[in-house]
VMD Tcl script that draws the C-alpha trace (Angstrom):
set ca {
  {-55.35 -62.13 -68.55}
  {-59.15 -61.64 -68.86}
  {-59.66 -65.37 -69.02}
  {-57.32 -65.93 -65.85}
  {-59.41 -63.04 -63.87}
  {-63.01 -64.61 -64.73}
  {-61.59 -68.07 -63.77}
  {-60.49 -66.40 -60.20}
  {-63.88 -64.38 -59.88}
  {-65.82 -68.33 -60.65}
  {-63.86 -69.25 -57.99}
  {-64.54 -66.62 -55.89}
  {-68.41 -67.49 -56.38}
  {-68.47 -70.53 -55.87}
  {-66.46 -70.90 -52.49}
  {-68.74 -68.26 -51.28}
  {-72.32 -70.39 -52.22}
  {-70.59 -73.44 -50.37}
  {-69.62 -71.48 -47.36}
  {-72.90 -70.10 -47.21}
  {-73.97 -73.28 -48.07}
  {-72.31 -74.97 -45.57}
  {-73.38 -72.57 -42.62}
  {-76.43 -72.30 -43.34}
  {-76.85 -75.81 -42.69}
  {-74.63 -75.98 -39.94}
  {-77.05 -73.07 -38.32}
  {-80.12 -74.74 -38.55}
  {-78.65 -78.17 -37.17}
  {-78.12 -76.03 -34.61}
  {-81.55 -74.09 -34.02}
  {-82.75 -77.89 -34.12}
  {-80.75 -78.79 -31.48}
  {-81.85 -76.22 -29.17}
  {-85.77 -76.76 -30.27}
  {-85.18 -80.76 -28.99}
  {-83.17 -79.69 -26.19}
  {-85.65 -77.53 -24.99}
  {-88.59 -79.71 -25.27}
  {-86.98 -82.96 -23.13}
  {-87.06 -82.66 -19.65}
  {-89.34 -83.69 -16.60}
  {-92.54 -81.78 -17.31}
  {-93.80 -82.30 -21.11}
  {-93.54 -79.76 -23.53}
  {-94.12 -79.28 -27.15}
  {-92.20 -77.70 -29.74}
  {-95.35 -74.91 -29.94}
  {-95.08 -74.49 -26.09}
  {-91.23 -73.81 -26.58}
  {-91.59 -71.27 -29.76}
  {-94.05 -69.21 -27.87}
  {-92.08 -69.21 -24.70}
  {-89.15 -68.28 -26.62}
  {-90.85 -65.27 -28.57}
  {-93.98 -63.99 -26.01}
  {-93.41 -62.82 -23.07}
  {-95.87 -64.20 -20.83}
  {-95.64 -65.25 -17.25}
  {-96.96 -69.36 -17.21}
  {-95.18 -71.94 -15.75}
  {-94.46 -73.55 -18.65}
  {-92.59 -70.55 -20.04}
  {-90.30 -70.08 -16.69}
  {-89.30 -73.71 -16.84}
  {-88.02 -73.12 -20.60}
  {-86.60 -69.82 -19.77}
  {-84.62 -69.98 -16.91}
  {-83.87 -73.55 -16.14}
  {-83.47 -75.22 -19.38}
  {-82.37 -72.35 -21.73}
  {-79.21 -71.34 -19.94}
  {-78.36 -74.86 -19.60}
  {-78.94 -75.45 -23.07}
  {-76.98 -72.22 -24.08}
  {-74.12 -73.10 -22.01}
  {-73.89 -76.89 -23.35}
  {-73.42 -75.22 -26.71}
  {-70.69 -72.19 -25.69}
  {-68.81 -75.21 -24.38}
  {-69.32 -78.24 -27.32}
  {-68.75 -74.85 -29.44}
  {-65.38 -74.35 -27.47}
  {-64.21 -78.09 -27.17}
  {-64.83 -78.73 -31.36}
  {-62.60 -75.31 -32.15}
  {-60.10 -76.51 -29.52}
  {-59.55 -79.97 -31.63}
  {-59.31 -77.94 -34.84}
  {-56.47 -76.09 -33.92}
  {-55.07 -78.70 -32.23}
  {-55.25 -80.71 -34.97}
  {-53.24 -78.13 -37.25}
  {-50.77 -77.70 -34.42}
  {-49.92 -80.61 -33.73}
  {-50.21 -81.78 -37.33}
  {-51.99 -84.81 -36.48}
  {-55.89 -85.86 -36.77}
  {-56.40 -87.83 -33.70}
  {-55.09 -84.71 -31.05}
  {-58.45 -83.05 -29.26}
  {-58.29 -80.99 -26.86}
  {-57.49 -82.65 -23.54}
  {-53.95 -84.67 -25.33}
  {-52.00 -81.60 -23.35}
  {-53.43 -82.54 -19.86}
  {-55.44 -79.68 -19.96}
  {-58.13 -81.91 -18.14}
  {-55.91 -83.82 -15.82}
  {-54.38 -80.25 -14.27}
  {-58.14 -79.25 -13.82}
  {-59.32 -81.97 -12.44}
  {-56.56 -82.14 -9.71}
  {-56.82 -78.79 -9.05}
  {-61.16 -79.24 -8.72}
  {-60.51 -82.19 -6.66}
  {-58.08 -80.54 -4.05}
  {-61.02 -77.86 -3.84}
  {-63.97 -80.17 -3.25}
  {-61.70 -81.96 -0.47}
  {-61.41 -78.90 1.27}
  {-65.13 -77.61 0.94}
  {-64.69 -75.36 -1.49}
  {-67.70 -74.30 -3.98}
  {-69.61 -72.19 -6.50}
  {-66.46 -69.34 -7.77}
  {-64.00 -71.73 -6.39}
  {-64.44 -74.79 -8.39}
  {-64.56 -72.71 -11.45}
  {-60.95 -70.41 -11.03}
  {-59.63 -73.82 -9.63}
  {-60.94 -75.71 -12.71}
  {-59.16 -72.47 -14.80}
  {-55.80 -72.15 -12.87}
  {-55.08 -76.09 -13.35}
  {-55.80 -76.34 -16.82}
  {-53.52 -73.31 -17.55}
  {-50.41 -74.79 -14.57}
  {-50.56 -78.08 -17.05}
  {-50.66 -76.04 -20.21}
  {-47.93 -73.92 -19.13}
  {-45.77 -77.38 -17.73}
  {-46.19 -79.07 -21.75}
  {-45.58 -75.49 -23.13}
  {-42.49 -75.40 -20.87}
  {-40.92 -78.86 -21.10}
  {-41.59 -79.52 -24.89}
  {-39.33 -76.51 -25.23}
  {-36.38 -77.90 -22.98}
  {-33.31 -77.53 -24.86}
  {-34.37 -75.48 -27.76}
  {-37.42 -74.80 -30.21}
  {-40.44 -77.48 -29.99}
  {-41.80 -79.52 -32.65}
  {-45.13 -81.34 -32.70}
  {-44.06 -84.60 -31.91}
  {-42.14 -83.28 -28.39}
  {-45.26 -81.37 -27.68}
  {-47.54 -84.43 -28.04}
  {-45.05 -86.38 -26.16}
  {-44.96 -84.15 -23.20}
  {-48.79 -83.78 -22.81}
  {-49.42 -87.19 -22.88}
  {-46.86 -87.94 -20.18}
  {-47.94 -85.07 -18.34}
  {-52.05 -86.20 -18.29}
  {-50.55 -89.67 -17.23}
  {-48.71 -87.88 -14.39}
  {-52.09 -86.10 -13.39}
  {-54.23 -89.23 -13.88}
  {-51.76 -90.76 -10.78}
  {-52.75 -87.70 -8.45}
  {-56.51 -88.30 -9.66}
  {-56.65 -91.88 -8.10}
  {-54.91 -91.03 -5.38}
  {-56.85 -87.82 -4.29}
  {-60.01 -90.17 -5.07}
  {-58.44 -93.08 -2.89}
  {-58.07 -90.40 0.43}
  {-61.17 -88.34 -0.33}
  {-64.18 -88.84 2.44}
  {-67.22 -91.04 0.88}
  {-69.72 -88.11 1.31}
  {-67.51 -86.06 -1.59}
  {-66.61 -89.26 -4.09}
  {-69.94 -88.97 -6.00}
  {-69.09 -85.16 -6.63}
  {-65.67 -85.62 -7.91}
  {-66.73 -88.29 -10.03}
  {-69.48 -86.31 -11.98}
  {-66.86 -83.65 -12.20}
  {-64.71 -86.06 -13.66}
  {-66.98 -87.45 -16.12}
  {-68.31 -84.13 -17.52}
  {-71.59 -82.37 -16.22}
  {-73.33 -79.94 -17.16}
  {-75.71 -79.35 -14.35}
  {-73.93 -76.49 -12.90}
  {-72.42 -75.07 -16.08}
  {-73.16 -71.23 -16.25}
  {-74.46 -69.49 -19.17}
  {-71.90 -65.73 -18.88}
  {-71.23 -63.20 -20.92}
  {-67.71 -63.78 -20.66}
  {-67.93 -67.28 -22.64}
  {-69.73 -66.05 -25.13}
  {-67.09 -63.04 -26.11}
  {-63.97 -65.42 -25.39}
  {-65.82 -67.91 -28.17}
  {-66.82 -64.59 -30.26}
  {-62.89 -63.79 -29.79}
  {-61.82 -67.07 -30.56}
  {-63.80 -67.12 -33.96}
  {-63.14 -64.17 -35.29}
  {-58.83 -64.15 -34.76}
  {-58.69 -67.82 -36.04}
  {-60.96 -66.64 -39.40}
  {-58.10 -64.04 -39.99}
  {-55.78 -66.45 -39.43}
  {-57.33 -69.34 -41.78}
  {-55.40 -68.85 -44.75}
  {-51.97 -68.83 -42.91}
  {-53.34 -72.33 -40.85}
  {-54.34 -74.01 -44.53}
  {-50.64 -73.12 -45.56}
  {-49.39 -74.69 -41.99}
  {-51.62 -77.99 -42.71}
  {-49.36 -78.67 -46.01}
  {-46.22 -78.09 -44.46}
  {-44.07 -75.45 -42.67}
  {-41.23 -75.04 -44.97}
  {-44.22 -74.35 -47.86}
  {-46.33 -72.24 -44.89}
  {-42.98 -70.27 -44.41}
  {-41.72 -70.16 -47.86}
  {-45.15 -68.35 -48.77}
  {-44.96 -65.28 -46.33}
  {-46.51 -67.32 -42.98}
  {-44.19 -66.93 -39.95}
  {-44.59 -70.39 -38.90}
  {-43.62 -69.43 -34.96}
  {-45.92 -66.49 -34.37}
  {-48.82 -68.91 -35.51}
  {-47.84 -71.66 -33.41}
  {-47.84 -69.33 -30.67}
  {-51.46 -68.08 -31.21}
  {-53.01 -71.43 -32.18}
  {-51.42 -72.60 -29.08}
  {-53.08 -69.70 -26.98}
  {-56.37 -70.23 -28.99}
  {-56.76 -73.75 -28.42}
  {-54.97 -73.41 -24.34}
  {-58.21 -70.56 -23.83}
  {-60.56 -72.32 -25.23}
  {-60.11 -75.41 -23.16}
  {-59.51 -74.17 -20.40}
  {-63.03 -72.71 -20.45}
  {-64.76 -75.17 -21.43}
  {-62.71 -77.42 -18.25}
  {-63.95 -74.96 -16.31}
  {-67.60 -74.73 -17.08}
  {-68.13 -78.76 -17.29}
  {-65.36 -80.77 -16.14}
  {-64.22 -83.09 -18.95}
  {-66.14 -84.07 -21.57}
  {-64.16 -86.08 -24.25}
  {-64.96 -86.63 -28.47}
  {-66.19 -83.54 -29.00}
  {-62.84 -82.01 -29.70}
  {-61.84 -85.09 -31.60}
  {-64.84 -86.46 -33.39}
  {-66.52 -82.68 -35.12}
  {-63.32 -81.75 -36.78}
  {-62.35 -84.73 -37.75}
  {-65.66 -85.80 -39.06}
  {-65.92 -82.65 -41.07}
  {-62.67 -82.28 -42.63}
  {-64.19 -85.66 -44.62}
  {-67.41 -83.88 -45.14}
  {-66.43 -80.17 -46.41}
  {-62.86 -80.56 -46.73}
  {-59.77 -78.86 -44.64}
  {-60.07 -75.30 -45.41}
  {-60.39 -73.34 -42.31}
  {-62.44 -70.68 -43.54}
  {-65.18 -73.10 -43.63}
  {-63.63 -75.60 -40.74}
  {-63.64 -73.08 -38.08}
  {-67.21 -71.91 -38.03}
  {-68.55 -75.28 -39.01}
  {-66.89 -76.79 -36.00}
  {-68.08 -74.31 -33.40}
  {-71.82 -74.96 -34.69}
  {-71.62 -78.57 -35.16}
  {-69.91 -79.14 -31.88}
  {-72.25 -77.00 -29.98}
  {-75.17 -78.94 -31.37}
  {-73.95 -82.39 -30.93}
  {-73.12 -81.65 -26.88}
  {-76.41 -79.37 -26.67}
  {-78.28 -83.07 -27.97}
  {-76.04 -85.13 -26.01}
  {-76.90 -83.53 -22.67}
  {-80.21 -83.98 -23.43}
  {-80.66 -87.19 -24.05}
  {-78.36 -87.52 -20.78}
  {-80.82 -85.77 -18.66}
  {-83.70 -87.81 -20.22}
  {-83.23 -91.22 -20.81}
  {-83.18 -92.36 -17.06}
  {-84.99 -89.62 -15.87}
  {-85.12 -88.40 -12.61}
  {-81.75 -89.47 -12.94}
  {-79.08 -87.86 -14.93}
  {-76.22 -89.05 -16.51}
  {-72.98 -87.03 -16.82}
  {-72.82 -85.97 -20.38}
  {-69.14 -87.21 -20.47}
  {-70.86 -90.32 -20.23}
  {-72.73 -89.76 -23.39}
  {-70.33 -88.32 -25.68}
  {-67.93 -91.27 -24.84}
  {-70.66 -93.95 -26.13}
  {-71.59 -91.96 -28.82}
  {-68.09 -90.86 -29.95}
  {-66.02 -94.09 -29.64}
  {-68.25 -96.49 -31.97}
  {-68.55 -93.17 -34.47}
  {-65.12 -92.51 -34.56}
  {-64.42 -96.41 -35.27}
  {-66.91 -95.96 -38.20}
  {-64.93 -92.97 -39.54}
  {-61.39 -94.83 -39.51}
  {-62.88 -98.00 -41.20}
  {-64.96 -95.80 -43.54}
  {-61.56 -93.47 -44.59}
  {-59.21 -96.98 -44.52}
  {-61.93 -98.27 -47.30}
  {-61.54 -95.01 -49.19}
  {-57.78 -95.02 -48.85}
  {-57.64 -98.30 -50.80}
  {-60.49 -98.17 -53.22}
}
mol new
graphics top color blue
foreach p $ca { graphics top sphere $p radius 0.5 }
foreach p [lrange $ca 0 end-1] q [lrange $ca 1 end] { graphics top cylinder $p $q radius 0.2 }
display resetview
Protein backbone atom coordinates (compact mmCIF):
# COMPACT_ATOMS: atom_id res chain seq x y z
CA UNK A 1 0.00 0.00 0.00
CA UNK A 2 2.84 2.43 0.87
CA UNK A 3 4.61 1.59 -2.35
CA UNK A 4 1.26 2.08 -4.43
CA UNK A 5 0.70 5.66 -2.57
CA UNK A 6 4.42 7.00 -3.31
CA UNK A 7 4.01 5.73 -6.94
CA UNK A 8 0.58 7.96 -7.12
CA UNK A 9 2.23 11.00 -5.19
CA UNK A 10 5.49 10.61 -8.23
CA UNK A 11 2.83 10.90 -10.39
CA UNK A 12 1.24 13.56 -8.92
CA UNK A 13 4.71 15.53 -9.18
CA UNK A 14 5.52 15.04 -12.11
CA UNK A 15 2.23 15.95 -14.09
CA UNK A 16 2.33 19.05 -12.10
CA UNK A 17 6.28 20.15 -13.31
CA UNK A 18 4.99 19.42 -16.99
CA UNK A 19 1.88 21.43 -16.65
CA UNK A 20 3.76 24.10 -15.23
CA UNK A 21 6.15 23.30 -17.60
CA UNK A 22 4.07 23.44 -20.35
CA UNK A 23 2.36 26.89 -19.43
CA UNK A 24 4.96 28.48 -18.64
CA UNK A 25 6.13 28.20 -22.03
CA UNK A 26 2.96 28.60 -23.57
CA UNK A 27 2.85 32.15 -21.50
CA UNK A 28 5.85 33.54 -22.66
CA UNK A 29 5.15 32.54 -26.44
CA UNK A 30 2.56 34.58 -25.71
CA UNK A 31 4.12 37.81 -23.97
CA UNK A 32 6.39 37.44 -27.23
CA UNK A 33 3.71 37.69 -29.36
CA UNK A 34 2.33 40.76 -28.00
CA UNK A 35 6.07 42.43 -27.70
CA UNK A 36 6.28 41.78 -31.88
CA UNK A 37 2.83 42.70 -32.32
CA UNK A 38 3.25 45.79 -30.73
CA UNK A 39 6.36 46.92 -32.34
CA UNK A 40 5.07 46.40 -36.31
CA UNK A 41 3.05 48.96 -37.58
CA UNK A 42 3.38 52.28 -39.68
CA UNK A 43 5.51 54.44 -37.41
CA UNK A 44 8.79 52.49 -36.09
CA UNK A 45 9.09 51.37 -32.77
CA UNK A 46 11.41 49.39 -30.69
CA UNK A 47 10.90 46.77 -28.27
CA UNK A 48 12.39 49.52 -25.45
CA UNK A 49 9.86 52.13 -26.81
CA UNK A 50 7.03 49.44 -26.28
CA UNK A 51 8.22 48.21 -22.58
CA UNK A 52 8.28 51.74 -21.39
CA UNK A 53 5.00 52.63 -22.94
CA UNK A 54 3.58 49.63 -21.49
CA UNK A 55 4.92 50.27 -17.80
CA UNK A 56 5.36 54.48 -17.56
CA UNK A 57 2.86 56.48 -17.86
CA UNK A 58 3.90 59.26 -19.89
CA UNK A 59 2.06 61.29 -22.44
CA UNK A 60 4.45 61.01 -26.02
CA UNK A 61 3.18 60.10 -29.12
CA UNK A 62 4.85 57.15 -29.32
CA UNK A 63 3.21 55.82 -26.16
CA UNK A 64 -0.57 56.77 -27.42
CA UNK A 65 0.03 54.95 -30.66
CA UNK A 66 1.00 51.67 -28.57
CA UNK A 67 -1.67 52.26 -26.10
CA UNK A 68 -4.72 52.89 -27.66
CA UNK A 69 -4.48 51.90 -31.25
CA UNK A 70 -2.36 48.91 -31.34
CA UNK A 71 -2.84 47.38 -27.81
CA UNK A 72 -6.57 46.82 -27.94
CA UNK A 73 -6.18 45.49 -31.31
CA UNK A 74 -3.57 43.29 -30.25
CA UNK A 75 -5.58 42.22 -27.07
CA UNK A 76 -8.58 41.52 -29.00
CA UNK A 77 -6.69 39.35 -31.80
CA UNK A 78 -5.71 37.19 -28.85
CA UNK A 79 -9.38 36.96 -26.82
CA UNK A 80 -10.48 35.76 -30.23
CA UNK A 81 -7.38 33.19 -31.60
CA UNK A 82 -7.78 32.31 -27.67
CA UNK A 83 -11.58 31.60 -28.36
CA UNK A 84 -11.33 29.96 -31.93
CA UNK A 85 -8.27 27.28 -30.59
CA UNK A 86 -10.68 26.25 -27.36
CA UNK A 87 -13.62 26.07 -29.78
CA UNK A 88 -11.63 23.25 -31.98
CA UNK A 89 -10.70 21.44 -28.76
CA UNK A 90 -13.98 20.74 -27.74
CA UNK A 91 -15.08 20.24 -30.92
CA UNK A 92 -12.69 17.88 -31.49
CA UNK A 93 -13.79 15.71 -28.33
CA UNK A 94 -17.39 16.17 -29.39
CA UNK A 95 -17.42 15.25 -32.37
CA UNK A 96 -14.75 12.60 -31.79
CA UNK A 97 -12.85 13.50 -34.73
CA UNK A 98 -9.41 15.58 -35.24
CA UNK A 99 -10.09 17.47 -38.32
CA UNK A 100 -13.65 19.35 -36.81
CA UNK A 101 -12.73 23.28 -35.87
CA UNK A 102 -14.93 25.43 -35.11
CA UNK A 103 -16.84 26.73 -38.12
CA UNK A 104 -17.77 22.57 -39.40
CA UNK A 105 -21.41 23.54 -37.69
CA UNK A 106 -22.00 26.63 -39.97
CA UNK A 107 -21.43 28.71 -37.21
CA UNK A 108 -19.68 31.11 -39.81
CA UNK A 109 -21.99 30.70 -42.72
CA UNK A 110 -25.25 31.79 -40.33
CA UNK A 111 -23.05 34.88 -39.35
CA UNK A 112 -22.00 35.83 -42.29
CA UNK A 113 -25.56 35.86 -43.87
CA UNK A 114 -26.89 37.45 -41.16
CA UNK A 115 -23.68 40.42 -41.37
CA UNK A 116 -24.32 40.57 -44.97
CA UNK A 117 -28.18 41.25 -44.83
CA UNK A 118 -27.04 44.10 -42.32
CA UNK A 119 -24.37 45.80 -44.41
CA UNK A 120 -27.03 45.71 -47.41
CA UNK A 121 -29.28 47.60 -45.48
CA UNK A 122 -26.76 50.21 -43.90
CA UNK A 123 -26.50 48.87 -40.84
CA UNK A 124 -23.20 49.44 -38.56
CA UNK A 125 -21.07 49.57 -35.41
CA UNK A 126 -23.69 47.42 -32.54
CA UNK A 127 -25.49 46.07 -35.48
CA UNK A 128 -22.96 44.09 -37.29
CA UNK A 129 -21.86 42.64 -34.07
CA UNK A 130 -25.59 41.21 -32.47
CA UNK A 131 -26.19 40.33 -36.25
CA UNK A 132 -22.80 38.52 -36.46
CA UNK A 133 -24.07 36.83 -32.78
CA UNK A 134 -27.79 36.04 -33.61
CA UNK A 135 -26.69 34.10 -36.97
CA UNK A 136 -24.10 32.09 -35.60
CA UNK A 137 -26.43 30.94 -32.75
CA UNK A 138 -29.93 30.54 -35.63
CA UNK A 139 -27.28 27.97 -37.45
CA UNK A 140 -26.12 26.43 -34.22
CA UNK A 141 -29.50 25.99 -33.02
CA UNK A 142 -30.72 24.53 -36.89
CA UNK A 143 -27.53 21.53 -36.59
CA UNK A 144 -28.45 21.20 -32.82
CA UNK A 145 -32.07 20.76 -33.99
CA UNK A 146 -31.91 18.57 -37.10
CA UNK A 147 -29.03 16.19 -35.95
CA UNK A 148 -31.57 15.33 -33.29
CA UNK A 149 -34.57 14.55 -35.75
CA UNK A 150 -35.92 11.31 -34.82
CA UNK A 151 -34.20 10.59 -31.63
CA UNK A 152 -30.76 11.10 -29.70
CA UNK A 153 -27.70 12.48 -31.96
CA UNK A 154 -24.47 10.95 -32.49
CA UNK A 155 -21.33 12.59 -33.84
CA UNK A 156 -21.45 11.50 -37.19
CA UNK A 157 -25.33 13.05 -37.71
CA UNK A 158 -24.06 16.14 -36.09
CA UNK A 159 -21.10 16.52 -38.49
CA UNK A 160 -23.35 15.62 -41.25
CA UNK A 161 -25.87 18.26 -40.57
CA UNK A 162 -23.36 21.17 -40.13
CA UNK A 163 -21.67 20.55 -43.09
CA UNK A 164 -24.85 20.52 -45.16
CA UNK A 165 -26.08 23.33 -43.32
CA UNK A 166 -22.65 25.76 -44.04
CA UNK A 167 -23.17 24.50 -47.72
CA UNK A 168 -26.78 25.77 -47.53
CA UNK A 169 -25.43 29.21 -46.12
CA UNK A 170 -22.48 29.38 -48.53
CA UNK A 171 -25.55 29.46 -51.47
CA UNK A 172 -27.19 32.61 -49.69
CA UNK A 173 -23.49 34.08 -49.40
CA UNK A 174 -23.03 34.23 -53.28
CA UNK A 175 -26.17 35.21 -53.86
CA UNK A 176 -26.44 38.17 -51.33
CA UNK A 177 -22.83 39.04 -52.84
CA UNK A 178 -24.23 38.67 -56.52
CA UNK A 179 -27.32 41.51 -55.63
CA UNK A 180 -25.29 43.62 -53.21
CA UNK A 181 -24.43 47.39 -54.66
CA UNK A 182 -20.52 47.68 -55.70
CA UNK A 183 -19.91 50.47 -53.08
CA UNK A 184 -20.62 47.59 -50.13
CA UNK A 185 -18.77 44.34 -51.95
CA UNK A 186 -15.30 45.30 -50.58
CA UNK A 187 -16.90 45.40 -46.97
CA UNK A 188 -18.56 42.12 -47.08
CA UNK A 189 -15.65 40.58 -48.44
CA UNK A 190 -13.17 41.61 -45.59
CA UNK A 191 -15.92 40.49 -43.32
CA UNK A 192 -15.87 37.37 -44.99
CA UNK A 193 -12.29 36.76 -44.96
CA UNK A 194 -11.66 37.62 -41.28
CA UNK A 195 -10.55 41.20 -40.03
CA UNK A 196 -9.56 42.39 -37.32
CA UNK A 197 -9.58 46.08 -37.85
CA UNK A 198 -12.73 46.74 -36.07
CA UNK A 199 -12.54 43.95 -33.51
CA UNK A 200 -13.22 45.42 -29.95
CA UNK A 201 -11.20 44.76 -27.00
CA UNK A 202 -14.58 44.34 -23.97
CA UNK A 203 -14.80 43.22 -20.86
CA UNK A 204 -17.37 40.91 -21.76
CA UNK A 205 -14.87 38.67 -23.99
CA UNK A 206 -12.54 38.49 -21.65
CA UNK A 207 -15.00 36.93 -18.73
CA UNK A 208 -16.91 34.68 -21.42
CA UNK A 209 -13.09 33.25 -22.26
CA UNK A 210 -12.31 33.43 -18.29
CA UNK A 211 -15.79 31.39 -18.09
CA UNK A 212 -15.01 29.20 -20.76
CA UNK A 213 -11.59 28.13 -19.14
CA UNK A 214 -12.34 27.63 -15.97
CA UNK A 215 -15.87 25.15 -16.52
CA UNK A 216 -13.99 23.12 -19.24
CA UNK A 217 -10.79 22.63 -16.52
CA UNK A 218 -13.49 21.07 -14.16
CA UNK A 219 -14.70 19.24 -16.74
CA UNK A 220 -11.21 17.80 -18.16
CA UNK A 221 -11.14 14.61 -16.55
CA UNK A 222 -14.75 13.62 -17.62
CA UNK A 223 -13.68 14.95 -21.54
CA UNK A 224 -10.27 12.57 -21.34
CA UNK A 225 -12.76 9.67 -20.37
CA UNK A 226 -15.17 10.87 -23.46
CA UNK A 227 -11.96 10.89 -25.91
CA UNK A 228 -11.53 6.92 -25.23
CA UNK A 229 -14.97 6.09 -25.64
CA UNK A 230 -18.50 6.67 -24.24
CA UNK A 231 -19.45 3.32 -23.07
CA UNK A 232 -15.82 3.48 -20.94
CA UNK A 233 -16.66 7.54 -20.22
CA UNK A 234 -20.11 6.23 -18.93
CA UNK A 235 -19.14 3.04 -17.40
CA UNK A 236 -16.69 5.19 -15.11
CA UNK A 237 -19.28 7.64 -13.46
CA UNK A 238 -19.32 10.40 -16.66
CA UNK A 239 -22.90 11.08 -17.83
CA UNK A 240 -22.00 11.08 -21.35
CA UNK A 241 -25.30 13.45 -22.32
CA UNK A 242 -24.93 16.22 -19.78
CA UNK A 243 -21.28 16.65 -21.20
CA UNK A 244 -22.25 16.67 -24.67
CA UNK A 245 -24.61 19.25 -23.81
CA UNK A 246 -22.03 21.62 -22.18
CA UNK A 247 -19.17 21.01 -24.62
CA UNK A 248 -21.71 21.77 -27.16
CA UNK A 249 -22.66 25.15 -25.37
CA UNK A 250 -18.88 25.78 -24.70
CA UNK A 251 -17.69 25.43 -28.07
CA UNK A 252 -21.47 27.17 -29.71
CA UNK A 253 -20.32 30.49 -27.14
CA UNK A 254 -17.16 30.56 -27.92
CA UNK A 255 -17.60 30.81 -31.62
CA UNK A 256 -20.05 32.68 -31.79
CA UNK A 257 -17.89 35.39 -30.19
CA UNK A 258 -15.19 35.15 -31.82
CA UNK A 259 -17.75 35.35 -35.39
CA UNK A 260 -18.78 38.22 -33.96
CA UNK A 261 -15.70 40.16 -33.14
CA UNK A 262 -13.78 39.21 -36.61
CA UNK A 263 -15.81 37.60 -39.12
CA UNK A 264 -14.26 34.23 -40.03
CA UNK A 265 -11.00 33.40 -39.59
CA UNK A 266 -10.26 29.66 -40.35
CA UNK A 267 -7.08 27.10 -38.91
CA UNK A 268 -6.93 28.43 -35.82
CA UNK A 269 -9.56 26.18 -34.40
CA UNK A 270 -8.16 23.31 -36.39
CA UNK A 271 -4.44 23.66 -36.59
CA UNK A 272 -3.51 24.65 -32.32
CA UNK A 273 -5.28 21.66 -30.99
CA UNK A 274 -4.42 19.48 -33.30
CA UNK A 275 -0.83 20.46 -33.42
CA UNK A 276 -0.59 20.14 -29.69
CA UNK A 277 -2.26 17.02 -28.93
CA UNK A 278 1.18 15.67 -30.94
CA UNK A 279 3.26 17.94 -28.87
CA UNK A 280 1.96 17.48 -25.08
CA UNK A 281 -0.39 14.79 -25.55
CA UNK A 282 -4.47 14.70 -25.20
CA UNK A 283 -5.04 15.38 -21.66
CA UNK A 284 -7.24 18.30 -21.26
CA UNK A 285 -5.94 19.57 -18.18
CA UNK A 286 -3.00 20.62 -20.09
CA UNK A 287 -4.93 20.89 -23.73
CA UNK A 288 -7.31 23.46 -22.65
CA UNK A 289 -5.08 26.19 -21.35
CA UNK A 290 -2.35 25.43 -23.83
CA UNK A 291 -4.77 25.98 -26.63
CA UNK A 292 -6.22 29.28 -25.48
CA UNK A 293 -2.47 30.67 -25.21
CA UNK A 294 -1.10 29.17 -28.24
CA UNK A 295 -4.04 30.15 -30.33
CA UNK A 296 -4.11 33.64 -29.09
CA UNK A 297 -0.48 34.04 -29.98
CA UNK A 298 -0.43 32.55 -33.34
CA UNK A 299 -3.62 35.02 -34.54
CA UNK A 300 -2.06 37.99 -32.35
CA UNK A 301 1.35 37.26 -34.93
CA UNK A 302 -0.71 36.55 -37.81
CA UNK A 303 -2.53 39.90 -37.80
CA UNK A 304 0.53 41.43 -37.61
CA UNK A 305 2.33 40.37 -40.16
CA UNK A 306 -1.12 41.02 -42.09
CA UNK A 307 -1.09 44.63 -41.27
CA UNK A 308 2.65 44.86 -42.19
CA UNK A 309 3.81 43.16 -45.00
CA UNK A 310 2.05 45.40 -47.69
CA UNK A 311 1.77 48.20 -45.63
CA UNK A 312 -0.40 50.90 -45.98
CA UNK A 313 -2.37 48.15 -47.05
CA UNK A 314 -3.79 45.46 -44.92
CA UNK A 315 -4.62 42.14 -45.51
CA UNK A 316 -7.56 40.36 -43.82
CA UNK A 317 -6.03 38.09 -41.31
CA UNK A 318 -8.30 35.24 -42.66
CA UNK A 319 -6.07 35.65 -45.41
CA UNK A 320 -3.07 34.85 -43.36
CA UNK A 321 -4.06 32.09 -41.25
CA UNK A 322 -5.31 30.24 -44.43
CA UNK A 323 -1.61 30.37 -46.04
CA UNK A 324 -0.09 29.70 -43.00
CA UNK A 325 -2.44 26.92 -41.79
CA UNK A 326 -3.04 24.84 -44.98
CA UNK A 327 0.78 24.01 -45.91
CA UNK A 328 1.27 23.42 -41.81
CA UNK A 329 -1.47 21.29 -41.45
CA UNK A 330 -0.24 19.21 -44.67
CA UNK A 331 3.13 18.95 -42.77
CA UNK A 332 1.37 17.58 -39.67
CA UNK A 333 -0.64 14.73 -41.62
CA UNK A 334 2.53 13.62 -43.57
CA UNK A 335 4.65 14.00 -40.42
CA UNK A 336 1.90 11.71 -38.13
CA UNK A 337 1.32 9.18 -41.48
CA UNK A 338 5.37 8.69 -41.19
CA UNK A 339 5.02 8.05 -37.47
CA UNK A 340 2.03 5.81 -37.91
CA UNK A 341 4.17 3.42 -39.99
CA UNK A 342 7.63 3.66 -38.58
Amino acid sequence: MKHVMTQNRAAVQVLSLRYLSVILIMSIVAFLSFILALTLGSVDTSIAEVLKSLFYDDETFIRRIITEVRLPRVEAGFLVGGMLALAGALMQVLLRNPLAEPYVLGVSGGAAVFTLLAIIYGLSGIWINASAFTGAFVSIMLVFTLSRAGGDWNPMRMLLTGVVIAAGWGAVISFLLAISPASKIHGMLFWLMGDLSFAQHTPANFYILLFAVVSCMLAARSMNLLARGELQAATLGVSVISLRYFIYFMASLLAATAVMQAGSIGFIGLIVPHLLRLIIGSDHRLLIPASVLLGGSLLVVADALARTIIAPQQLPVGVLTAMIGVPLFLFLMHSTAIRQKS
